[in-house]
PDB file of N, CA, C, O and CB in Angstrom:
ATOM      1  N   UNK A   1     110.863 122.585  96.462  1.00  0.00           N
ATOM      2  CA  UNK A   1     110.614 121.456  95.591  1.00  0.00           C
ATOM      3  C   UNK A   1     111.064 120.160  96.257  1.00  0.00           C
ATOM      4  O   UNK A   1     110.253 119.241  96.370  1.00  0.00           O
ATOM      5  CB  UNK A   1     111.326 121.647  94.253  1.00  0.00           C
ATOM      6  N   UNK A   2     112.465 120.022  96.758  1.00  0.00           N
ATOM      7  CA  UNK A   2     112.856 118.933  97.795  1.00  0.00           C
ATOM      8  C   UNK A   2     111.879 118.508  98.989  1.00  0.00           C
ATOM      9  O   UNK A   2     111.825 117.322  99.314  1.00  0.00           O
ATOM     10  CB  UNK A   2     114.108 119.408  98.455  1.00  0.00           C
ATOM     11  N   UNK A   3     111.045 119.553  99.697  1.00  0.00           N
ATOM     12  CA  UNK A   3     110.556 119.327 100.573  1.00  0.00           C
ATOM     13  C   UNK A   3     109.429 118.960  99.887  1.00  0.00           C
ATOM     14  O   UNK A   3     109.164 117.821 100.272  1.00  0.00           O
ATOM     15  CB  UNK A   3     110.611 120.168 101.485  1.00  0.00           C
ATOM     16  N   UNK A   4     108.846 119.219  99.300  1.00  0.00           N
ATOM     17  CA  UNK A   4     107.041 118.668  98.477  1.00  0.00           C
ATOM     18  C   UNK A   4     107.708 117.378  98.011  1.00  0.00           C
ATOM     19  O   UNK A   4     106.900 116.511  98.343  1.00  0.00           O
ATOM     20  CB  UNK A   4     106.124 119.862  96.692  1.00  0.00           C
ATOM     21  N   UNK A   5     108.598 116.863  97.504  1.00  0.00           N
ATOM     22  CA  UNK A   5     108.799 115.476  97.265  1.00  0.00           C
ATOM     23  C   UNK A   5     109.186 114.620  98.225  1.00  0.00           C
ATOM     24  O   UNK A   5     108.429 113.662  98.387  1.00  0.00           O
ATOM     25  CB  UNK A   5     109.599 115.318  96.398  1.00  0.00           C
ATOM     26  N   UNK A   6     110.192 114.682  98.950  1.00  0.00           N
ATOM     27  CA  UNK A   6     110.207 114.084 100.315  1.00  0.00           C
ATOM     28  C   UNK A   6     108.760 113.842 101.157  1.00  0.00           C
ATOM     29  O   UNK A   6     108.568 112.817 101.810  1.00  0.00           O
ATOM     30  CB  UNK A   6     111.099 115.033 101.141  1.00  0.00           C
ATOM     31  N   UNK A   7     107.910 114.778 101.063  1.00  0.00           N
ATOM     32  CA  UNK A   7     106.781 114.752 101.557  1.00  0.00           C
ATOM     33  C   UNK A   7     105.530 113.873 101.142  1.00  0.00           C
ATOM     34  O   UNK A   7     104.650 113.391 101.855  1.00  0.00           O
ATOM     35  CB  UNK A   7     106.557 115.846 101.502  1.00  0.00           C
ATOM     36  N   UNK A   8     105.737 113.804  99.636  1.00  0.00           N
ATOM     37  CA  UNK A   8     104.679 113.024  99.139  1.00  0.00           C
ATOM     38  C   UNK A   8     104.846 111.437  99.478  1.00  0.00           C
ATOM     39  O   UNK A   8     105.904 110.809  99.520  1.00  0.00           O
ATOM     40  CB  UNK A   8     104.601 113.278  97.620  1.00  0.00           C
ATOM     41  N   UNK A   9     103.756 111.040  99.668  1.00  0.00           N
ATOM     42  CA  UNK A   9     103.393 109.681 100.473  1.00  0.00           C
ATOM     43  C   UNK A   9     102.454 109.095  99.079  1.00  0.00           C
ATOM     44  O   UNK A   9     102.599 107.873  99.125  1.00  0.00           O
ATOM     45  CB  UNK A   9     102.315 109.961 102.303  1.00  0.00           C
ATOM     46  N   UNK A  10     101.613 109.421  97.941  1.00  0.00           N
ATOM     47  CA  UNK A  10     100.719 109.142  97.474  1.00  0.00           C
ATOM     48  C   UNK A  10     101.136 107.343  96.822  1.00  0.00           C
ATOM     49  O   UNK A  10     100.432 106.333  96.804  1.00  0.00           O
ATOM     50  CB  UNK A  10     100.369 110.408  96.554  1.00  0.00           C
ATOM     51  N   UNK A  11     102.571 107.578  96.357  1.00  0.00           N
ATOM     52  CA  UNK A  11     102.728 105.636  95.641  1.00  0.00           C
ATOM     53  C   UNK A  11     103.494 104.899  96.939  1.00  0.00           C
ATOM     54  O   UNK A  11     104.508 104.205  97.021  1.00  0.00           O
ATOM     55  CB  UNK A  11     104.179 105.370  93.733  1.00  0.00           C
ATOM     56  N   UNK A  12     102.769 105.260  97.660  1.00  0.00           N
ATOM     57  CA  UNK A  12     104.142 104.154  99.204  1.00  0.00           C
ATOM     58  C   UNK A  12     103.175 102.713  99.553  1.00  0.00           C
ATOM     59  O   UNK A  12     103.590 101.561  99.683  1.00  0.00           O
ATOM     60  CB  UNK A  12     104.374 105.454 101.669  1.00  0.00           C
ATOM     61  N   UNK A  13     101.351 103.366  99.680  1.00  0.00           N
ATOM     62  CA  UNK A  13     100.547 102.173  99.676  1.00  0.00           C
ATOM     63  C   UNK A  13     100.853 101.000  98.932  1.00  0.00           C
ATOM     64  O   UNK A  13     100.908  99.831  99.314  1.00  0.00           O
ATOM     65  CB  UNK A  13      99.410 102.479  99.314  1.00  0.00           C
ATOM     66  N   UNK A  14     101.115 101.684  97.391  1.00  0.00           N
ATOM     67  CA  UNK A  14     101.533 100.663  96.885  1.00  0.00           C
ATOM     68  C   UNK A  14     102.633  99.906  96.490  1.00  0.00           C
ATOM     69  O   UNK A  14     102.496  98.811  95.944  1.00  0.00           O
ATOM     70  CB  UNK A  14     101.163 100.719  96.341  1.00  0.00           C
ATOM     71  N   UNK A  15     103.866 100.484  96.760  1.00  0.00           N
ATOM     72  CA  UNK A  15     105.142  99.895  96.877  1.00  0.00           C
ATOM     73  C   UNK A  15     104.325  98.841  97.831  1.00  0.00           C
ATOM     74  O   UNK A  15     103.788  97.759  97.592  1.00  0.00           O
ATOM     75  CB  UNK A  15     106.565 100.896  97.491  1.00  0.00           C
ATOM     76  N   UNK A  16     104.485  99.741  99.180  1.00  0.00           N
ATOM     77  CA  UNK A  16     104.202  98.227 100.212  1.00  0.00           C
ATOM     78  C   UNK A  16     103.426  96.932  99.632  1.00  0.00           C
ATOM     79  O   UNK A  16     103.951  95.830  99.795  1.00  0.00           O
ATOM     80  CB  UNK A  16     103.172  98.629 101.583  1.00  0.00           C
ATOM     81  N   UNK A  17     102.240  97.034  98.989  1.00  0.00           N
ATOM     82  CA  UNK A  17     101.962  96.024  98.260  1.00  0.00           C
ATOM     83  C   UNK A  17     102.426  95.081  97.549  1.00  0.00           C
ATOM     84  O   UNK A  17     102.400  93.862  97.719  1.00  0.00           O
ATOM     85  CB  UNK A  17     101.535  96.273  97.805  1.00  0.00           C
ATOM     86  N   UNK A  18     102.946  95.852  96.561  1.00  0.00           N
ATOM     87  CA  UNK A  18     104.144  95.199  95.895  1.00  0.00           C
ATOM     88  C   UNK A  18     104.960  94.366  96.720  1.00  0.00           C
ATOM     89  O   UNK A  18     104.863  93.156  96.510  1.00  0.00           O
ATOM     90  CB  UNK A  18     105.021  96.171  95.342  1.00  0.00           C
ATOM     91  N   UNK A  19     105.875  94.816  97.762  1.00  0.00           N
ATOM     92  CA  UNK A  19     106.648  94.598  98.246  1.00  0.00           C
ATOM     93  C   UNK A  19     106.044  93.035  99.000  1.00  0.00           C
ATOM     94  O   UNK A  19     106.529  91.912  98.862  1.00  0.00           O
ATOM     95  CB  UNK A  19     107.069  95.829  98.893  1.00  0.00           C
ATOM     96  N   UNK A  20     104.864  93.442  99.793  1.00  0.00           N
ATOM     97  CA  UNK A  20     104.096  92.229 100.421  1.00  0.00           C
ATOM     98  C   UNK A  20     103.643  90.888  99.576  1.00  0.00           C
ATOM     99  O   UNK A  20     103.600  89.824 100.194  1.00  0.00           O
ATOM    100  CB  UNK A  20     102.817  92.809 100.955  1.00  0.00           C
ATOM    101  N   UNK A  21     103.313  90.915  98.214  1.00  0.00           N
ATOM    102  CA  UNK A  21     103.254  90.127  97.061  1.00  0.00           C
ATOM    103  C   UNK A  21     103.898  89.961  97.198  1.00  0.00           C
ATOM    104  O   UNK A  21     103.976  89.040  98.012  1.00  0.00           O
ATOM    105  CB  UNK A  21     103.047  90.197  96.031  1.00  0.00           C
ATOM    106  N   UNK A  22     105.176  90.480  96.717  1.00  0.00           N
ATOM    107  CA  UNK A  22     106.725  89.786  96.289  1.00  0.00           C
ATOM    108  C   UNK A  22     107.488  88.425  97.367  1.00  0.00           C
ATOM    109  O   UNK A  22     107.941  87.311  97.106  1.00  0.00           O
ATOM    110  CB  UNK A  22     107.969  91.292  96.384  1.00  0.00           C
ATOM    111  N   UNK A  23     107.291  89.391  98.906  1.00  0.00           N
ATOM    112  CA  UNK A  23     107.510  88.406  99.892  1.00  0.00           C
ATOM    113  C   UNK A  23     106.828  86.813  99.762  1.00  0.00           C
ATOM    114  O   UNK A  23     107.244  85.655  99.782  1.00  0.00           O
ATOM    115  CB  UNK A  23     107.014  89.082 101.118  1.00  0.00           C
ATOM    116  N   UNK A  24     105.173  87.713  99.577  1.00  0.00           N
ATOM    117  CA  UNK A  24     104.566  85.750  99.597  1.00  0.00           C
ATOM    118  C   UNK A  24     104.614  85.287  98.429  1.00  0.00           C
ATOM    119  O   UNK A  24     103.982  84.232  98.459  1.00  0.00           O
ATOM    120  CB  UNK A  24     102.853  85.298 100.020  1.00  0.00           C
ATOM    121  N   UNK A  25     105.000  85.470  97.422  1.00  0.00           N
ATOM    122  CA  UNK A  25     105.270  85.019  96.009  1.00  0.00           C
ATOM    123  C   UNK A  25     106.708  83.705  96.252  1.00  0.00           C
ATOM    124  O   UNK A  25     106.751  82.485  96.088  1.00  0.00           O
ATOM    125  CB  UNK A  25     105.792  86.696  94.903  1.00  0.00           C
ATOM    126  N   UNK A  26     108.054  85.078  96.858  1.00  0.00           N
ATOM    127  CA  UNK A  26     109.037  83.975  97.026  1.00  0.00           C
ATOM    128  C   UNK A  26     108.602  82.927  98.178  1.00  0.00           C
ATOM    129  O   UNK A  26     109.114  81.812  98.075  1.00  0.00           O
ATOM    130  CB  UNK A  26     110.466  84.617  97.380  1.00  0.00           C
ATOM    131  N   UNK A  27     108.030  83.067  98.881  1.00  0.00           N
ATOM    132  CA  UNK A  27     107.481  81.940  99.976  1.00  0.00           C
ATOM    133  C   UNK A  27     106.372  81.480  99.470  1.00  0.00           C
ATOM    134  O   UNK A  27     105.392  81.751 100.164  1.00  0.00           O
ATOM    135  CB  UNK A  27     107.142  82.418 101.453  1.00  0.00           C
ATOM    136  N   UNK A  28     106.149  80.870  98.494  1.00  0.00           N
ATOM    137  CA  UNK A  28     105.385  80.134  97.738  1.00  0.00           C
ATOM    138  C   UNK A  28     106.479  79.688  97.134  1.00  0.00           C
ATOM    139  O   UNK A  28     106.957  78.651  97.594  1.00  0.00           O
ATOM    140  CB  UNK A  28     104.296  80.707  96.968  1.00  0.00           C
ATOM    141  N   UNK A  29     107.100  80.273  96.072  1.00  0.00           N
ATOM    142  CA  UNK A  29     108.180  79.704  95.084  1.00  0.00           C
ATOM    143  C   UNK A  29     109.021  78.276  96.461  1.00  0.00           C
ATOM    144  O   UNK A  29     109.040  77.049  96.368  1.00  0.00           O
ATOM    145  CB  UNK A  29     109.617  81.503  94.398  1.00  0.00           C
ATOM    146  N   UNK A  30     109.458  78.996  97.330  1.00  0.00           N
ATOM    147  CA  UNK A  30     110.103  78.071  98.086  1.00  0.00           C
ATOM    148  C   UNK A  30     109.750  77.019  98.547  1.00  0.00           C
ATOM    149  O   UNK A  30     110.598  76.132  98.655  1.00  0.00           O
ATOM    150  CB  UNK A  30     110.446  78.443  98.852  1.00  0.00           C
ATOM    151  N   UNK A  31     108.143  76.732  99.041  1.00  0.00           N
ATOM    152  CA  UNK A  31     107.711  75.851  99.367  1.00  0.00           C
ATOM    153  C   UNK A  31     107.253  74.726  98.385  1.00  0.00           C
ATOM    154  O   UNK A  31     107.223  73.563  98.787  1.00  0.00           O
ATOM    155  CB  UNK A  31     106.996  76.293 100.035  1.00  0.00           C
ATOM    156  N   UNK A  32     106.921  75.023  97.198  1.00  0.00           N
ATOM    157  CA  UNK A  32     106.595  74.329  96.072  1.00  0.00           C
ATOM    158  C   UNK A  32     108.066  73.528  95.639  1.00  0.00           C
ATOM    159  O   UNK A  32     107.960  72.468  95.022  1.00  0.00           O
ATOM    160  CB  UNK A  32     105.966  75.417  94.919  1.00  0.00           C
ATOM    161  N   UNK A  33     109.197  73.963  95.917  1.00  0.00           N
ATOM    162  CA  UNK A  33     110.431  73.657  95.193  1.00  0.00           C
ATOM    163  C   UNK A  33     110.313  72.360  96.072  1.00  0.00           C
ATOM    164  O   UNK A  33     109.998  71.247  95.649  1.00  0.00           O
ATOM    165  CB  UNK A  33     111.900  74.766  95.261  1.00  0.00           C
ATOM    166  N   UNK A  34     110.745  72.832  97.897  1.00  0.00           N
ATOM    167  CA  UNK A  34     110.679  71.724  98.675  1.00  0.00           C
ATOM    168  C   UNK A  34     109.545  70.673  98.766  1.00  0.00           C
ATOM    169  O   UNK A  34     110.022  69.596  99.122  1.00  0.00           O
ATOM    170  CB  UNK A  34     110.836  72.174  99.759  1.00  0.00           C
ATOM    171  N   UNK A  35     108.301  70.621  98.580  1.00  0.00           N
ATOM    172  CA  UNK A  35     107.391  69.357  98.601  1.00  0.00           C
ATOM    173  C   UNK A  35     108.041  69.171  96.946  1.00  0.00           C
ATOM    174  O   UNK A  35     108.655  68.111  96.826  1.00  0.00           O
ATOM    175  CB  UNK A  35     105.302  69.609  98.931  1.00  0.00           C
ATOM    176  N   UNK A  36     107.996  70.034  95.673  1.00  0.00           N
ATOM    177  CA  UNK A  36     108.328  69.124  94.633  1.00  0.00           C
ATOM    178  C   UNK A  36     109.587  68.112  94.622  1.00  0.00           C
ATOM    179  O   UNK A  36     109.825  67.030  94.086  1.00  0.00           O
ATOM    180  CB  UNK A  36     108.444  69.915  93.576  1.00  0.00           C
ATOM    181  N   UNK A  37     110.382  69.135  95.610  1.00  0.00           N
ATOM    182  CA  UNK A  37     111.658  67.394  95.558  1.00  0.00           C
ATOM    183  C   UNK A  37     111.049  66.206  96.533  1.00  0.00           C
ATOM    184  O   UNK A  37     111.252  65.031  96.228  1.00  0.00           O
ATOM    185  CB  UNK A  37     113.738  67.754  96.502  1.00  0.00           C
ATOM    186  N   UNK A  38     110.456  66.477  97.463  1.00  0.00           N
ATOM    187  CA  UNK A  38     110.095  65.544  98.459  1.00  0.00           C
ATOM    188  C   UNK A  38     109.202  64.324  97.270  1.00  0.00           C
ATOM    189  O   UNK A  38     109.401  63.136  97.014  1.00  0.00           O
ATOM    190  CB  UNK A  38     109.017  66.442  99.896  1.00  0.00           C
ATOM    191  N   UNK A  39     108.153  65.374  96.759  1.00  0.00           N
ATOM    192  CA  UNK A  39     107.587  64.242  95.887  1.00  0.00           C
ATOM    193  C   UNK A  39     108.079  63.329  94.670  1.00  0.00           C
ATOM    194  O   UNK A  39     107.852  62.182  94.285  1.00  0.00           O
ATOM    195  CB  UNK A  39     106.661  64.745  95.424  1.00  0.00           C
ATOM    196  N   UNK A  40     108.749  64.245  94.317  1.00  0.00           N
ATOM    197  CA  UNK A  40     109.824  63.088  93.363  1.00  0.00           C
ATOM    198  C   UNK A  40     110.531  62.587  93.961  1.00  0.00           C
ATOM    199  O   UNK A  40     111.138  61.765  93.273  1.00  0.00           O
ATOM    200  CB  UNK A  40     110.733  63.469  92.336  1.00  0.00           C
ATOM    201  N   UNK A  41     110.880  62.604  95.058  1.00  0.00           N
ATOM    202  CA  UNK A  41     111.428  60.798  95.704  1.00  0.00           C
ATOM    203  C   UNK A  41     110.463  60.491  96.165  1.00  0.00           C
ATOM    204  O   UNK A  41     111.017  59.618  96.834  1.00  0.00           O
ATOM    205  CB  UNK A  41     112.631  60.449  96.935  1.00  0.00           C
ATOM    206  N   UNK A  42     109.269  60.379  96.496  1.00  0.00           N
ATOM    207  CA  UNK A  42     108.699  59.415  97.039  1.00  0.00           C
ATOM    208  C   UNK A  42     108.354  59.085  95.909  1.00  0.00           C
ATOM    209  O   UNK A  42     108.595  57.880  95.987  1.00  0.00           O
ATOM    210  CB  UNK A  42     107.824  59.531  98.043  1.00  0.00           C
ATOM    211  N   UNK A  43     107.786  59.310  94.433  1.00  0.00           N
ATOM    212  CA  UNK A  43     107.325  59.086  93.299  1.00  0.00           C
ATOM    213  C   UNK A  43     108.828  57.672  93.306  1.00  0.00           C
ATOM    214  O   UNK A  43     108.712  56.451  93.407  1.00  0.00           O
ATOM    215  CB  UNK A  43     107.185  60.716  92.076  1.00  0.00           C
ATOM    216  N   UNK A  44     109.722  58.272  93.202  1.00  0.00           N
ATOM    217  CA  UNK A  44     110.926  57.487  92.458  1.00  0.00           C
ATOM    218  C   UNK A  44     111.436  56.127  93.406  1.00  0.00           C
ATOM    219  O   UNK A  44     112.254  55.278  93.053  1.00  0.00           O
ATOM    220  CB  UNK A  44     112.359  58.663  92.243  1.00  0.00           C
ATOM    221  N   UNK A  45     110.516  56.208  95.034  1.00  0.00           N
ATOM    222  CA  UNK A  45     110.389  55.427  95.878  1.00  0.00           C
ATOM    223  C   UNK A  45     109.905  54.147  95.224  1.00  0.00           C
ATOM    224  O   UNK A  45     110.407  53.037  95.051  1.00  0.00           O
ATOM    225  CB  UNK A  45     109.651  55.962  96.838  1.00  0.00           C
ATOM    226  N   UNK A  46     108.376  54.891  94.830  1.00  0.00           N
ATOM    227  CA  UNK A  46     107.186  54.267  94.572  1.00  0.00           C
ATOM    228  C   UNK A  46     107.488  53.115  93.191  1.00  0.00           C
ATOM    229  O   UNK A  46     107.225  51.920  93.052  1.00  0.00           O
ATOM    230  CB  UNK A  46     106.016  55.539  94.263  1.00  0.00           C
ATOM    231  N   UNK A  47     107.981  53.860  92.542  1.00  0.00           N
ATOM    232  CA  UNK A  47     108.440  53.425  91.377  1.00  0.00           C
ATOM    233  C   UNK A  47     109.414  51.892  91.597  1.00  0.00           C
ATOM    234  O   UNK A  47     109.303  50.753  91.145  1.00  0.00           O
ATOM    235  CB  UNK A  47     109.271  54.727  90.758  1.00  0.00           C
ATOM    236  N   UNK A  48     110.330  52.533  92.482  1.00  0.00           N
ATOM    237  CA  UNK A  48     111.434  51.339  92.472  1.00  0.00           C
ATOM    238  C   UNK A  48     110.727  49.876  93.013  1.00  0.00           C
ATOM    239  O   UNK A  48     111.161  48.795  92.617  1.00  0.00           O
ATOM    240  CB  UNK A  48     112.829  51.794  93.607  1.00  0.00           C
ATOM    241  N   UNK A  49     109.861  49.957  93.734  1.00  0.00           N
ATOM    242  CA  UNK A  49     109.035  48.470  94.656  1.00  0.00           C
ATOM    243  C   UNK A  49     108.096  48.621  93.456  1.00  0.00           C
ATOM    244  O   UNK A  49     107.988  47.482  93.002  1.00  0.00           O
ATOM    245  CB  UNK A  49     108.116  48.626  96.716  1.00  0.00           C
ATOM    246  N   UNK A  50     107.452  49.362  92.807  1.00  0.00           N
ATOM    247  CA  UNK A  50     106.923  48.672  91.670  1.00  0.00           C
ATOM    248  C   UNK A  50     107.840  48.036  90.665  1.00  0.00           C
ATOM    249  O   UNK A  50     107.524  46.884  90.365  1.00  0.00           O
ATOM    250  CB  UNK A  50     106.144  49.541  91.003  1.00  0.00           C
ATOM    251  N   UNK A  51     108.675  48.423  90.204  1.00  0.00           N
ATOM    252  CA  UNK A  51     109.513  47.718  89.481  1.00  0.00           C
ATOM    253  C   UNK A  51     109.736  45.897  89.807  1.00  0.00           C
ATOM    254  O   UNK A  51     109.669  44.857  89.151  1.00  0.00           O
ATOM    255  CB  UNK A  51     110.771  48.555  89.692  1.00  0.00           C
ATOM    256  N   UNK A  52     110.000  46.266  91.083  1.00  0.00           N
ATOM    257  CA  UNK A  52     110.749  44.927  92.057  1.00  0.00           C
ATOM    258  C   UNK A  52     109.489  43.642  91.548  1.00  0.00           C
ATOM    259  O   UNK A  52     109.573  42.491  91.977  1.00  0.00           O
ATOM    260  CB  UNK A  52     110.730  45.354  94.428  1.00  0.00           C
TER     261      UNK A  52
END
């Protein structure tokens, strides 16, 4: 019984999937965080010489 389960491969395709989503999911999450701060200072840039 140990050895037929150790053996089975049938849900690993899709772990890896999972797993590969998950990676580019957080590397999305991360990159969106960094241009969203970048753009709210340049927004809050923009803002201040309009004010002026």
């Amino acid at each position: 019984m140990l050895r037929s389960f150790l053996r089975n491969e049938e849900g690993q395709g899709m772990v890896e999937y999972v797993l590969i989503i998950g990676l580019i999911a957080l590397v999305v999450v991360a990159a969106l965080t960094t241009v969203g701060t970048k753009l709210d200072s340049k927004y809050a840039e923009i803002n201040k010489n309009v004010i002026k």
